[in-house]
RODO-2510 file (C-alpha; in nm, 4 decimals, decimal comma):
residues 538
     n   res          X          Y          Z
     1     x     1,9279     0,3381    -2,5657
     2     x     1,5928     0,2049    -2,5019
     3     x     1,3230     0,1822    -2,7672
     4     x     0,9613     0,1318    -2,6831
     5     x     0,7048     0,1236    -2,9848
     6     x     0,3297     0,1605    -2,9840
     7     x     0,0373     0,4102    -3,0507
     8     x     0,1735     0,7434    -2,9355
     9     x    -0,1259     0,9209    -2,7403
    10     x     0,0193     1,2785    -2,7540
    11     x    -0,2328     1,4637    -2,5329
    12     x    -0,0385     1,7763    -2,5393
    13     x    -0,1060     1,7860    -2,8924
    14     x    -0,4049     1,6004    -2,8649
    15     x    -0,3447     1,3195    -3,1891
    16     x    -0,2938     0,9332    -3,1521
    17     x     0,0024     0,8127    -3,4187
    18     x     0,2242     0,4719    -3,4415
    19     x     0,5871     0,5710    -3,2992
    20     x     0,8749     0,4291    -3,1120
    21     x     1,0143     0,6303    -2,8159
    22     x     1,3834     0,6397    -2,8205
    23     x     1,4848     0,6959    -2,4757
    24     x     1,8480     0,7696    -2,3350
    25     x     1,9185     0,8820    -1,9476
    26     x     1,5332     0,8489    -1,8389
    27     x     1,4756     1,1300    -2,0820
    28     x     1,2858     1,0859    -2,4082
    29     x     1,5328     1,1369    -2,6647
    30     x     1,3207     1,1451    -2,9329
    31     x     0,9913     0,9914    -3,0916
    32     x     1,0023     0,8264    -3,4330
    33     x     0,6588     0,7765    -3,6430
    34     x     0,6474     0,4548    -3,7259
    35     x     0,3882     0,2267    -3,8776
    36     x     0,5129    -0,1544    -3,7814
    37     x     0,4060    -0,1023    -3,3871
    38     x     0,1983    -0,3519    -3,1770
    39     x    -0,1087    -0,2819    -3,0671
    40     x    -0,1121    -0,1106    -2,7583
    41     x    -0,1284     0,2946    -2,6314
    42     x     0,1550     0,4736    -2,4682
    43     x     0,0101     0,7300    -2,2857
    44     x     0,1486     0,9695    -1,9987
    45     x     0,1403     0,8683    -1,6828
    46     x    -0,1239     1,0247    -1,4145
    47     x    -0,0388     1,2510    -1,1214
    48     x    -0,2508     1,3052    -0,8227
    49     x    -0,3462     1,6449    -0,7592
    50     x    -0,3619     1,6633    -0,4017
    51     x    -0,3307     1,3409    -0,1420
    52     x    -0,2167     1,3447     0,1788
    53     x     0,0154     0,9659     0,1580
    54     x    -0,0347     0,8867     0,5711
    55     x    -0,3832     0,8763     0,5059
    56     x    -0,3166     0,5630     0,3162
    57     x    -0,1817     0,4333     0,6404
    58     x     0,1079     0,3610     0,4199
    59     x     0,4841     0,5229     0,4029
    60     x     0,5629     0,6519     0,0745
    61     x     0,7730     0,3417    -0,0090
    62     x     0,5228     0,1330     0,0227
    63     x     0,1764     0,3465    -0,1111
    64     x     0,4091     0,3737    -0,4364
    65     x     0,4033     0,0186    -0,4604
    66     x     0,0365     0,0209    -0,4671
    67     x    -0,0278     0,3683    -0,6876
    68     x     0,1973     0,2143    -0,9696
    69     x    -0,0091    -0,0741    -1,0949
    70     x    -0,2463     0,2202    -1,1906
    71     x    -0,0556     0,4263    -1,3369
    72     x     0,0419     0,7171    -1,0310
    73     x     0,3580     0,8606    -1,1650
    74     x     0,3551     1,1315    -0,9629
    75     x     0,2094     1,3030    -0,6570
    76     x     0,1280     1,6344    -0,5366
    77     x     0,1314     1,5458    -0,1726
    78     x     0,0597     1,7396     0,1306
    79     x     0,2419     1,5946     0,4835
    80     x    -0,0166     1,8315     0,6924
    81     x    -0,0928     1,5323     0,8655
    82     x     0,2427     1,3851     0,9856
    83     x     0,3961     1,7862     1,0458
    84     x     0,0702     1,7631     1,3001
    85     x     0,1804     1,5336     1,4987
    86     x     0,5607     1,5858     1,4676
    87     x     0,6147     1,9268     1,3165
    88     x     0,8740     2,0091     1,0279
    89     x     1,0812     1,6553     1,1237
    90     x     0,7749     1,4704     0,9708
    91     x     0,7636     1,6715     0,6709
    92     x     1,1086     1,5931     0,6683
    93     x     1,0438     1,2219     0,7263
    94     x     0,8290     1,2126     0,4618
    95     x     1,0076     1,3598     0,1882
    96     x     1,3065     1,1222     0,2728
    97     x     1,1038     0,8049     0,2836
    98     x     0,9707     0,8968    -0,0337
    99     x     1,3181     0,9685    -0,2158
   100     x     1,3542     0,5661    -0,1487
   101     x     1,1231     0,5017    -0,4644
   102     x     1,1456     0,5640    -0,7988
   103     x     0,7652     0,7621    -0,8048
   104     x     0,7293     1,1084    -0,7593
   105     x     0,6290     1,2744    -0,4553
   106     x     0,6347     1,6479    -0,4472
   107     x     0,5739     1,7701    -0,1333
   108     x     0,4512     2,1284     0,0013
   109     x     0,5161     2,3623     0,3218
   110     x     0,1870     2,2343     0,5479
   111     x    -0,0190     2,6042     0,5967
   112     x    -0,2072     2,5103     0,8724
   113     x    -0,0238     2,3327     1,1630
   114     x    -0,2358     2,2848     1,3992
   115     x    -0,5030     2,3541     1,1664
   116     x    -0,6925     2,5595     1,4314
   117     x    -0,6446     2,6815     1,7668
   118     x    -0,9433     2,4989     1,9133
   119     x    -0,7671     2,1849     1,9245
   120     x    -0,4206     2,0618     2,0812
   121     x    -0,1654     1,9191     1,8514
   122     x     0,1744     1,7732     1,8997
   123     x     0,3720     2,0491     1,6839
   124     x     0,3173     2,4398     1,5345
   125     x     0,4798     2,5388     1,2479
   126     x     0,4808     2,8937     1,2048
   127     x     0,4641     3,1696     0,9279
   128     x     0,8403     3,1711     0,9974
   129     x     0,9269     2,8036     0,9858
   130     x     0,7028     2,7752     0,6397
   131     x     0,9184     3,0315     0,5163
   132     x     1,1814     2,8161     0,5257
   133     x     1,0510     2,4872     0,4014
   134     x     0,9277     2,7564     0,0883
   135     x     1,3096     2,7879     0,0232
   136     x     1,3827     2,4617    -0,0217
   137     x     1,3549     2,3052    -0,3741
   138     x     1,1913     2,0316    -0,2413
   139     x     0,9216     2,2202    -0,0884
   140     x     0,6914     2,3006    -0,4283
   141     x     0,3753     2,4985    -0,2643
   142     x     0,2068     2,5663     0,0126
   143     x    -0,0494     2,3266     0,0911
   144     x    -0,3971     2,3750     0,1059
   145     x    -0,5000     2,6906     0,3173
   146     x    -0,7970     2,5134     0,5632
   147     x    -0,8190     2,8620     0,7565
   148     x    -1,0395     3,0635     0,5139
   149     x    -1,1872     3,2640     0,8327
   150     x    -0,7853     3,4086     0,8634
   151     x    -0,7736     3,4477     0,4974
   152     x    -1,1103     3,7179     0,4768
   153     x    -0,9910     3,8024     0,8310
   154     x    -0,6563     3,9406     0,6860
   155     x    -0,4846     3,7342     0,9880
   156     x    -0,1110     3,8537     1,0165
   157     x     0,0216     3,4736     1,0660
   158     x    -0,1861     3,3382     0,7201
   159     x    -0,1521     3,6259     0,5625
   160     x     0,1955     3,5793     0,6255
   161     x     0,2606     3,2041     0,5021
   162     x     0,0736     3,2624     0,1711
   163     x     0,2827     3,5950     0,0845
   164     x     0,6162     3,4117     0,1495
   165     x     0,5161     3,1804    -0,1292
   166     x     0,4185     3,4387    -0,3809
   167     x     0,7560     3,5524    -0,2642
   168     x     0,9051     3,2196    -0,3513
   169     x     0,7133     3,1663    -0,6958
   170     x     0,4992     2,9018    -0,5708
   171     x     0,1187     2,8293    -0,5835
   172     x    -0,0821     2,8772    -0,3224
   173     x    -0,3722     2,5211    -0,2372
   174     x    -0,6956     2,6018    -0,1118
   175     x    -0,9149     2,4610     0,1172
   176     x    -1,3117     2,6300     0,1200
   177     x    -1,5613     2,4206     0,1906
   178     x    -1,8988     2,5634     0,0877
   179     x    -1,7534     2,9070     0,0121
   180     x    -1,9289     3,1535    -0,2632
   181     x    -2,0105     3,4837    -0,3899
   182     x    -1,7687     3,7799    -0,1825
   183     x    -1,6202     3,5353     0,0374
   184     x    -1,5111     3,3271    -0,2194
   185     x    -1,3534     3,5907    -0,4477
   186     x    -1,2003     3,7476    -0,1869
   187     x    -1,0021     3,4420    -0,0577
   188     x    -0,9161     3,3799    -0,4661
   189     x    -0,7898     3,7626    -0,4431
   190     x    -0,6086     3,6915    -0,1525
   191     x    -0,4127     3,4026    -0,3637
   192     x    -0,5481     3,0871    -0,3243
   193     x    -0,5079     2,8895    -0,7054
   194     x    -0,7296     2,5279    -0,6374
   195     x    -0,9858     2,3810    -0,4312
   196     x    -1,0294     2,0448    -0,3701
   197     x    -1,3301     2,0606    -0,0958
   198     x    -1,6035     2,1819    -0,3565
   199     x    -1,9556     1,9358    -0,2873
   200     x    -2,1995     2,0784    -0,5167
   201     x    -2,1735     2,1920    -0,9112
   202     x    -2,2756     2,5665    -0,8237
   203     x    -1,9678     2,6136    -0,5498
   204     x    -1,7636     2,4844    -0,8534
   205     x    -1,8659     2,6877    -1,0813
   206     x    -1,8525     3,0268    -0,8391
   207     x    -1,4797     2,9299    -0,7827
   208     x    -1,3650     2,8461    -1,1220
   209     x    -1,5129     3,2550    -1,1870
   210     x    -1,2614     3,4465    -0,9788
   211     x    -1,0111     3,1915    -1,0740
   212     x    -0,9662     2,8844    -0,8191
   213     x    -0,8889     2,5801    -1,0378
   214     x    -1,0804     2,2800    -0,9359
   215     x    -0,9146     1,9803    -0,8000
   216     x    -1,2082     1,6529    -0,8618
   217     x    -1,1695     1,4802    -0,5234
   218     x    -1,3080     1,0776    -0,5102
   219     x    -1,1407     0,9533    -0,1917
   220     x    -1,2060     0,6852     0,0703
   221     x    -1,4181     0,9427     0,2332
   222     x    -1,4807     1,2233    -0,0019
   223     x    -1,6435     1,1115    -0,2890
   224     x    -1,7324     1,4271    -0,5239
   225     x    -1,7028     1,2851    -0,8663
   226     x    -2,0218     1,2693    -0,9608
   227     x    -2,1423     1,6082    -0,8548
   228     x    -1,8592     1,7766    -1,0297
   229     x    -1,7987     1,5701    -1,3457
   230     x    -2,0433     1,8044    -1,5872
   231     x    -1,7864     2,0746    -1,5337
   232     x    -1,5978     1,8822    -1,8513
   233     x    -1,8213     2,0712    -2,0564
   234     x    -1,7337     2,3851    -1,9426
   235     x    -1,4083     2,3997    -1,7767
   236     x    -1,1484     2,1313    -1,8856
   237     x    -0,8783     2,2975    -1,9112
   238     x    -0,9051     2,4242    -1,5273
   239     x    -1,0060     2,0558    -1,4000
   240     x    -0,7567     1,8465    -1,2205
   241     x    -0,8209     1,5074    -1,0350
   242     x    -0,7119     1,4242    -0,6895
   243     x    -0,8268     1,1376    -0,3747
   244     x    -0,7026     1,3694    -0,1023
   245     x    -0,7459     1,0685     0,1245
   246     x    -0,7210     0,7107     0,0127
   247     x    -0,7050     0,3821     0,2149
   248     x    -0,5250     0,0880     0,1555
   249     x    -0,7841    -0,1197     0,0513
   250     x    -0,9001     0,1447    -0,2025
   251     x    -0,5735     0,2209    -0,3597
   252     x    -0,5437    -0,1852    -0,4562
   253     x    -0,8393    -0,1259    -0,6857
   254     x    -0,7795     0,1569    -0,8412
   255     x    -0,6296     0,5575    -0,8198
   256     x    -0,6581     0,8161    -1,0739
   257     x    -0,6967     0,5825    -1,3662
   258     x    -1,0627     0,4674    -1,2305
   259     x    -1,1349     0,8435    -1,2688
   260     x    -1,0048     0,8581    -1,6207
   261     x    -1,2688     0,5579    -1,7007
   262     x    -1,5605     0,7130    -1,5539
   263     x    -1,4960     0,9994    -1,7091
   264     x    -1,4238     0,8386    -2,0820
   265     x    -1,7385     0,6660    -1,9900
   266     x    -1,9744     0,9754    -1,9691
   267     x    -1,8535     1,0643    -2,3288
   268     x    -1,6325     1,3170    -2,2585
   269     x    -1,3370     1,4071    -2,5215
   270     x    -1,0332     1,1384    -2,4189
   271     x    -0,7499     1,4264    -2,4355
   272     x    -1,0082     1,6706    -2,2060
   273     x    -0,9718     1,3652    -1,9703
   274     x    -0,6240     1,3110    -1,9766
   275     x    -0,5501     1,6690    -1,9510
   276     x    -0,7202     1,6580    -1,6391
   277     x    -0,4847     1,3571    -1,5351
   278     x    -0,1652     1,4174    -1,6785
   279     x    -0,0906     1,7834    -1,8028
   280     x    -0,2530     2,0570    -1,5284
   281     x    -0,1364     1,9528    -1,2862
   282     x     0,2404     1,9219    -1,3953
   283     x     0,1942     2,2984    -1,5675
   284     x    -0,0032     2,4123    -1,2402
   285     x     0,2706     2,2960    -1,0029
   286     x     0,5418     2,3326    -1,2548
   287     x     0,6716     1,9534    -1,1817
   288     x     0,9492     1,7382    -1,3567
   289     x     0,7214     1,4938    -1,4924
   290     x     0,7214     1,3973    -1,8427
   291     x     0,4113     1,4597    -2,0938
   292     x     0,5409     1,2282    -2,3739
   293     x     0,7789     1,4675    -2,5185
   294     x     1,1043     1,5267    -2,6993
   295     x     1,3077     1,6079    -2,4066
   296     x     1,0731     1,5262    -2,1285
   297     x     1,1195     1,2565    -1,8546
   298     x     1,0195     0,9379    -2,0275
   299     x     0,7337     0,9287    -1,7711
   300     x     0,4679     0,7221    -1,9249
   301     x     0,2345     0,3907    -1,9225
   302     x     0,1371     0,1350    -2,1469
   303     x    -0,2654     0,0429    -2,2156
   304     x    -0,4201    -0,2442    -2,4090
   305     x    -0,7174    -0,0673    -2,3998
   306     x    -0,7086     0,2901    -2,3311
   307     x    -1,1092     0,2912    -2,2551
   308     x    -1,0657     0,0919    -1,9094
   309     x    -0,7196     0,2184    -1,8529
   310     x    -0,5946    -0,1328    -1,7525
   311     x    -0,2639    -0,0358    -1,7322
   312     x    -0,0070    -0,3113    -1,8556
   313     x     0,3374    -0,0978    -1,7897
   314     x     0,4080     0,2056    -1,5863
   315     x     0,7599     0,3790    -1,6844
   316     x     0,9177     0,6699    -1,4620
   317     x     1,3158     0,8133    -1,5298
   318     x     1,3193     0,5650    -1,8346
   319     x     1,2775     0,2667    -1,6193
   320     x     0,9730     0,0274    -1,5819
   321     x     0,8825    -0,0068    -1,2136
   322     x     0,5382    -0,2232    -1,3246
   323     x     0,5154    -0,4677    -1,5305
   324     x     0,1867    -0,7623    -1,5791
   325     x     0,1025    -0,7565    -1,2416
   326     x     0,4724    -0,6974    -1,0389
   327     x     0,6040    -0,3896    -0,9306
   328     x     0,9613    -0,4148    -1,0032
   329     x     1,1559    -0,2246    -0,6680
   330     x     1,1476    -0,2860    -0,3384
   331     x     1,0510    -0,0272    -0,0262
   332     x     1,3489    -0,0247     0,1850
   333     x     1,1784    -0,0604     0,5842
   334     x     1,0958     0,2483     0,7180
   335     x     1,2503     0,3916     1,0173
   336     x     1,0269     0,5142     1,3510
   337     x     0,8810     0,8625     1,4101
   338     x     0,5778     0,9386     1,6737
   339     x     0,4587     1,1852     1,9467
   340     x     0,2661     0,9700     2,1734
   341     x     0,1838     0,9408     2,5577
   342     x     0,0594     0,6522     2,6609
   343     x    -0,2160     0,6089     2,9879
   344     x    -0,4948     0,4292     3,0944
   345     x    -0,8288     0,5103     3,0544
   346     x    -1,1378     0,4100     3,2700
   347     x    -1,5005     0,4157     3,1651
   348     x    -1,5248     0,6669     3,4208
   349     x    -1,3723     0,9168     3,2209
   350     x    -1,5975     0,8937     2,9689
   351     x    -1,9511     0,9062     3,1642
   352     x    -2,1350     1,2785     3,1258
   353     x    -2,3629     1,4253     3,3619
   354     x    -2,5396     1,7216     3,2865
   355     x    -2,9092     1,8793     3,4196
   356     x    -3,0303     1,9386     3,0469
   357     x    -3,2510     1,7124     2,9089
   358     x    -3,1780     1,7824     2,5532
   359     x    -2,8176     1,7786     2,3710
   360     x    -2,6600     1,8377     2,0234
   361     x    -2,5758     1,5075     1,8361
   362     x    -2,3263     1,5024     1,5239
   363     x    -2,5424     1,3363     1,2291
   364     x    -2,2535     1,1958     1,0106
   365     x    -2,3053     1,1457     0,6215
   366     x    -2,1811     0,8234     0,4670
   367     x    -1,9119     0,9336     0,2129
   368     x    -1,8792     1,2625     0,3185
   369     x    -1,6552     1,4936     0,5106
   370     x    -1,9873     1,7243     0,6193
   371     x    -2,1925     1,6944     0,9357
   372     x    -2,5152     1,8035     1,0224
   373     x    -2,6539     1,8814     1,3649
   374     x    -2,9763     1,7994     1,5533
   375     x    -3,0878     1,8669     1,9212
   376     x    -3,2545     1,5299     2,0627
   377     x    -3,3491     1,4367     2,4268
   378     x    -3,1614     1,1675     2,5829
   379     x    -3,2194     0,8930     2,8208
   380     x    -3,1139     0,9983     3,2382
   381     x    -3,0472     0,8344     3,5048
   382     x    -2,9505     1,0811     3,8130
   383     x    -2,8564     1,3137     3,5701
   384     x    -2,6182     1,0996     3,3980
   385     x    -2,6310     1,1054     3,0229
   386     x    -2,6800     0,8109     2,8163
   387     x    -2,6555     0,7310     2,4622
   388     x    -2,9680     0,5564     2,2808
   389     x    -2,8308     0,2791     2,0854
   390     x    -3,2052     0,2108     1,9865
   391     x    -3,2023     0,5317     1,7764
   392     x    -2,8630     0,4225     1,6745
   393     x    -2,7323     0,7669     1,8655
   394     x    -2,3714     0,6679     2,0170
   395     x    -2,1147     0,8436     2,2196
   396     x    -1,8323     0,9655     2,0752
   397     x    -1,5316     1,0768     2,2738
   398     x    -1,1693     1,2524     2,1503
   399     x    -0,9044     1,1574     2,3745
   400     x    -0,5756     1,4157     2,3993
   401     x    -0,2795     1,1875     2,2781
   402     x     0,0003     1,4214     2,3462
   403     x    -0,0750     1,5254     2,6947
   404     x    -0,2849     1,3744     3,0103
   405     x    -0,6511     1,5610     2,9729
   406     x    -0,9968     1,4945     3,0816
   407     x    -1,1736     1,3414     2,7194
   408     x    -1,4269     1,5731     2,5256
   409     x    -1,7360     1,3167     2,4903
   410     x    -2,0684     1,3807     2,3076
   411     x    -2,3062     1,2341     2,0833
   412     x    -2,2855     1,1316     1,7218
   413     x    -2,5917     0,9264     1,5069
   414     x    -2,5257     0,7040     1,2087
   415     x    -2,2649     0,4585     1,2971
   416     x    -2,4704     0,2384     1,3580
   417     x    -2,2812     0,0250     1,6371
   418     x    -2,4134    -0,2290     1,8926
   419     x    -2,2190    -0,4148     2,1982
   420     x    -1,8684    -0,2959     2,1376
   421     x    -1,6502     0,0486     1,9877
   422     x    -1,3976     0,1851     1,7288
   423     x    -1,1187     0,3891     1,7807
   424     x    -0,8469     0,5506     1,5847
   425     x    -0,5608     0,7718     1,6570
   426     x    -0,6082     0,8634     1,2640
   427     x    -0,8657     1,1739     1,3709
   428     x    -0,7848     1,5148     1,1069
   429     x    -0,5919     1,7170     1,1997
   430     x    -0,4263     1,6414     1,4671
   431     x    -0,4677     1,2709     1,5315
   432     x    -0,6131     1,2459     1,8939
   433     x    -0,7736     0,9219     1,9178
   434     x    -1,1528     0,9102     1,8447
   435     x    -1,3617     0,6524     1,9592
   436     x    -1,7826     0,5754     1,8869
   437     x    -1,9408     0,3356     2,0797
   438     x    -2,2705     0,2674     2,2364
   439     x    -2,0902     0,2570     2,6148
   440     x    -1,8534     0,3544     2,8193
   441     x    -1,6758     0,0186     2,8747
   442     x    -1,6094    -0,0774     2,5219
   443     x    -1,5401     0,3120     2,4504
   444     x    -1,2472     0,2349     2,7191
   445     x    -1,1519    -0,0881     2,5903
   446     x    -1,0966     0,0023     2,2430
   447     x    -0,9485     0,3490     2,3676
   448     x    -0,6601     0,1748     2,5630
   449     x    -0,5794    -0,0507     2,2369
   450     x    -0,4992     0,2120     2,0431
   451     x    -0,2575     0,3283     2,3381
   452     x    -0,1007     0,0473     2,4104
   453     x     0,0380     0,0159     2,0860
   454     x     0,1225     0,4039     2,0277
   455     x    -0,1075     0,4701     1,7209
   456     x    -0,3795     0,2481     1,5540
   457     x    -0,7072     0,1756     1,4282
   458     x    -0,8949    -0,0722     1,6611
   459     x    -1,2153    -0,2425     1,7496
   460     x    -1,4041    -0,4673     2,0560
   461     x    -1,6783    -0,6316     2,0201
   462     x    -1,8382    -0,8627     2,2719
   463     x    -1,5333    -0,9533     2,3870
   464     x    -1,3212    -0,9706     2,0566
   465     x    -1,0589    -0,7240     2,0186
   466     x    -0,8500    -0,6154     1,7090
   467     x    -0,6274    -0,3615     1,5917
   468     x    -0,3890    -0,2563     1,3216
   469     x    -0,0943    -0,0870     1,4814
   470     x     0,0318     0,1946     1,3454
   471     x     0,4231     0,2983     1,5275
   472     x     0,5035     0,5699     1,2808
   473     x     0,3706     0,9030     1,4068
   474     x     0,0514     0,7298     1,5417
   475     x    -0,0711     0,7139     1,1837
   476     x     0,1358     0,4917     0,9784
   477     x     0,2693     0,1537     0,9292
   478     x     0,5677    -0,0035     0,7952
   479     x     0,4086    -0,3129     0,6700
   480     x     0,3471    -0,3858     0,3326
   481     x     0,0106    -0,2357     0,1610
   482     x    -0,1547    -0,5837     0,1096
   483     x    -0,0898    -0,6942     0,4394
   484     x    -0,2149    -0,4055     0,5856
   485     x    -0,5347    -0,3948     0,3283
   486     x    -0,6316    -0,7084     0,4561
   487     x    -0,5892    -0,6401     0,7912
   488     x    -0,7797    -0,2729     0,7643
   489     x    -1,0425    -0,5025     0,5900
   490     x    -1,0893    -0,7260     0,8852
   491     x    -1,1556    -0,4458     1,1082
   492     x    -1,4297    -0,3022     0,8715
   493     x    -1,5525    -0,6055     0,8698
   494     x    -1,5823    -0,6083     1,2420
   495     x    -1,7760    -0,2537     1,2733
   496     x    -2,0400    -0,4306     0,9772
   497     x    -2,0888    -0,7353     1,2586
   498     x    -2,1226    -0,4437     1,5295
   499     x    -2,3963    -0,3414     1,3177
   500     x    -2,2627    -0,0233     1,1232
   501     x    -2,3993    -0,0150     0,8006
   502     x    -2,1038     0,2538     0,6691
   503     x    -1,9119     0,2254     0,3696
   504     x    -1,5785     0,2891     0,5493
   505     x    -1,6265     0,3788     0,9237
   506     x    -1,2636     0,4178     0,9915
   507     x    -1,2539     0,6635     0,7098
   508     x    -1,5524     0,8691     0,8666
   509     x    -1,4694     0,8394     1,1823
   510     x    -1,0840     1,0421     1,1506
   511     x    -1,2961     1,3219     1,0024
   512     x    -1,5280     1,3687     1,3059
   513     x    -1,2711     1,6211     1,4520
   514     x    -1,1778     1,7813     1,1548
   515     x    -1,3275     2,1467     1,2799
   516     x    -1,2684     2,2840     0,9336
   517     x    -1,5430     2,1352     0,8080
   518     x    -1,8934     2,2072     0,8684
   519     x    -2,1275     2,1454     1,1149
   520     x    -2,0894     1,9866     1,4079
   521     x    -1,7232     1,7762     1,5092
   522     x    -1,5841     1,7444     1,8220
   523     x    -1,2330     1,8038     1,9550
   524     x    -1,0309     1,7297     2,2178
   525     x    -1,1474     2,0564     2,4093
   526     x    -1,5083     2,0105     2,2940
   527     x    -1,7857     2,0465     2,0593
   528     x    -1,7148     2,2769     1,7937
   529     x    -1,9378     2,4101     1,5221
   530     x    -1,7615     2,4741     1,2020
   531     x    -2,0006     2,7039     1,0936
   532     x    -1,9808     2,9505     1,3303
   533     x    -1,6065     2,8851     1,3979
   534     x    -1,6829     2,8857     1,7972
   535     x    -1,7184     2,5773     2,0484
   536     x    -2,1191     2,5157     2,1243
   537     x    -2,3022     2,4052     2,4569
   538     x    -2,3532     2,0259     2,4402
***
């Protein structure tokens, strides 16, 4: 029997009282008022709402390592981005790797592999094979449904995946950027419980009316927070908090506990707050994580100071796994999974030629997933296209990593590069390599680092080259999270000296091909406007 005493913060009953946790098993056997306790706030520990772990760069061994010094006992993760590259063996990768730790990763059936069919990934997982996974008791939802057009198209193959898990008894994730009004209700009608994708107050609000709960997003990339905090005053109870995508360097600073602070900061009601953390999503998702009760998991941290959410202790099964700065278990190594062919490229392959004399450029948004589009003329020479590093307007070029094909190149402005390139085989949703640059050497250069080491995020300028490799599927690494932090670090570093004045241009950059998102992205086969759901002339 193990006895921990402090100030009980019972959010599922929402009152604060001295007590000593009796706990036998890793279950909470009981909870004792007491007076005679130190000073300090047990709490329940936080779950994220929605992540997808490879986007941390990390395996699940090792982004636990990182996630428990703030207080992450749990996940609701979604291995879309691994079953991309290597179909239902990567979910199956994942959910082993993860077993390896003592945090909780819950895991759903990826919806949307590829994500579209204007792209070329390295797997498929049909309606049938997510049928399956939704049998499995490891397999807790279907993650997020990124083809809305299918869902208000009644499309047999989506329509499909999100009745077999009404079949199963299992929610349903969303994924509707910039939905509202009919379209919106109809794709809650069809289903769909959350949305993490929501950018503006007013799309919030129109979702939470036919019923979507609202997953808060602050990611690397995605940063949502503040547009969507006021809904505390209306809708607490139908809030949950989520990163969706978070990079190494992030996660050292902070997870879901920097949310809890902001929010405690604005004034708003602590157990609203830690609702939002701690109990929806366990209820929503039905998981076996404890909530600081009789009976429950003994799941739970220990706070100092409960305002800044410093956490001092993080508990899961009845064990500590953090304690005053060390996390107390070790990540076994991971074992290798990829989908890679290796070439060479050539500048060549990346020069355009075209008769028009004006051309669509991507206008990326620091800190968000969005594009916007503008038509601009560029400079010629014998009807070669260049890009105009002058009006800091770059090419940028998605390279097919599973099979030898010509590259899709265009134009993006905002990265702000000069005399060199970045690349990463990290490029939603199905990791082709994407590379910006401001020519077609360095574009090349930096292209052929990333394939030489089968995965990676990389860089060249004036001669310098670095990269972080990353072996597993192309989009992780093995290494521990500080090493790789530091390294990832190094290479922002190097984009700043390029000139890029971007928060996190390896973040932005893997988003550049996501098509589900609005405006303009490019993929392998071209430039593709999200709005219209159709590939556009150059």
């Amino acid at each position: 029997m193990v006895k921990i005493s402090g100030i009980i913060t019972d959010v599922v009953n929402r009152k604060q009282y001295g007590g000593r946790l009796h706990i036998e098993n890793g279950t909470i056997h009981k909870i004792e008022p007491a007076d005679d306790v130190p000073e300090r706030y047990i709490l329940p520990g936080f779950t994220d709402a929605h992540i997808h772990i490879e986007s941390s760069m990390l395996v699940p061994g090792e982004f636990a390592k990182l996630a428990v010094r703030h207080g992450t006992v749990a996940t609701v993760s979604d291995p879309h981005e691994i079953a991309n590259v290597c179909g239902t063996d990567g979910v199956d990768y994942m959910i082993e790797n993860g077993r390896k730790v003592p945090l909780k990763f819950f895991f759903g059936a990826p919806s949307c592999v590829p994500a579209t069919g204007f792209e070329t990934a390295g797997a498929e997982i049909s309606a049938k094979a997510v049928e399956k996974l939704l049998a499995r008791p490891d397999i807790l939802y279907l993650a997020e449904m990124m083809n809305w057009p299918g869902v208000l198209g009644c499309d047999p193959e989506v329509i499909a995946k999100i009745e077999a898990a009404q079949k199963a008894g299992k929610p349903v994730d969303g994924h509707a950027p910039g939905l509202q009004g009919e379209q919106a209700e109809t794709y809650a009608k069809a289903g769909i419980s959350t949305d993490h994708e929501c950018f503006t107050i007013e799309e919030a609000l129109d979702k939470l009316r036919f019923g979507i709960k609202i997953q808060i997003r602050e990611g690397s990339a995605a940063k949502n927070y503040e547009a969507l905090h006021p809904l505390f005053n209306s809708h607490p109870a139908e809030l949950m908090f989520c990163s969706d995508d978070k990079h190494p360097d992030d996660l050292l600073l902070g997870h879901i506990n920097e949310l809890i602070t902001r929010s405690l900061s604005h004034g708003y009601d602590l157990y609203d707050v830690l609702h939002v953390a701690c109990v929806n999503p366990v209820r929503h998702y039905n998981l076996p994580v404890g909530l600081l009760q009789p009976g429950d998991p003994a799941d739970f941290i220990i706070t100092d100071n409960i305002h800044e959410m410093k956490v001092g202790e993080t508990w899961i099964d009845g064990a500590c796994v953090y304690r005053n700065g060390s996390v107390l278990f070790d990540a076994p190594k991971a074992g290798f999974i990829n989908n890679f062919s290796s070439r060479t490229v050539f500048p060549e392959d990346f020069k355009l030629h075209s008769p028009r004399d004006e051309f669509a450029v991507i206008v990326a948004r620091d800190g968000e997933l969005i594009t916007e589009k503008v038509t601009v003329r560029l400079p010629k020479t014998d009807q070669e296209v260049h890009c105009d590093p002058d009006r800091d307007i770059l090419k940028i070029s998605v390279v097919n990593r599973y099979q030898n094909a010509e590259p899709a190149v265009g134009f993006i402005k905002n990265f702000g590069l000069r005399n060199g390139a970045i690349a990463s085989s990290v490029g939603h949703d199905c990791h082709n390599i994407i590379a910006v640059g401001d020519s077609d050497e360095a574009i090349a250069t930096v292209v052929n680092l990333v394939m030489k080491h089968k995965g990676g995020i990389a860089a060249v300028h004036k001669g310098d080259e670095q990269v972080l490799p990353l072996p597993i599927a192309g989009i992780m690494t093995n290494e521990k999270g500080e090493e790789t932090a530091a390294a990832y670090q190094k290479l922002n570093q190097m984009a700043a000296d390029m000139g890029s004045r971007l928060k996190s241009p390896f973040m932005l950059i893997s988003f550049m091909a996501l098509l589900v998102i609005p405006s303009l992205k490019l993929s392998d086969k071209g430039l593709f406007d999200g709005e219209t759901f159709r590939f556009v002339e150059l």
